[in-house]
N, C-alpha and C positions, 0 to 999 in steps of 0.2 A: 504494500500500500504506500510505502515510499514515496516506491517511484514515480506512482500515479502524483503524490502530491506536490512532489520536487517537478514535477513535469507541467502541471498546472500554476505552481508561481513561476516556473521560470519564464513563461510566456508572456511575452509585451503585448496587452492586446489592443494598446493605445496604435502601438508602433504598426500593428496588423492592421487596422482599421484606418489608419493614414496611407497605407501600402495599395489597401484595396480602393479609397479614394478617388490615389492617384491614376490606379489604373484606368479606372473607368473612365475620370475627365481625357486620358491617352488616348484609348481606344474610341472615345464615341468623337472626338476629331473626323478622325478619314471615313467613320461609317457617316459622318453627317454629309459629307462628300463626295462619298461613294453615291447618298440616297439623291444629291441633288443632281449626278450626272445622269442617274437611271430613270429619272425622272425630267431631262431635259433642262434643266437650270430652273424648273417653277418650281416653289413653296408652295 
């Protein structure tokens, strides 16, 4: 049961939840992009 506990503090889940953030402002960039070429340049 340790380990489980040493495993659960040792996890940043500030640091995770900034990580996963950043991700998504990344990726929905080119997919915004992506949707306005498939879609001819109109909103």
């Amino acid at each position: 049961m340790d380990f489980l506990t040493n495993l659960v503090n040792n996890l940043n889940f500030e640091a995770i939840l900034q990580l996963t953030c950043l991700a998504l402002v990344v990726i929905s960039g080119p997919v915004v992009i992506f949707l306005l070429a498939a879609r001819g340049g109109d909103l």
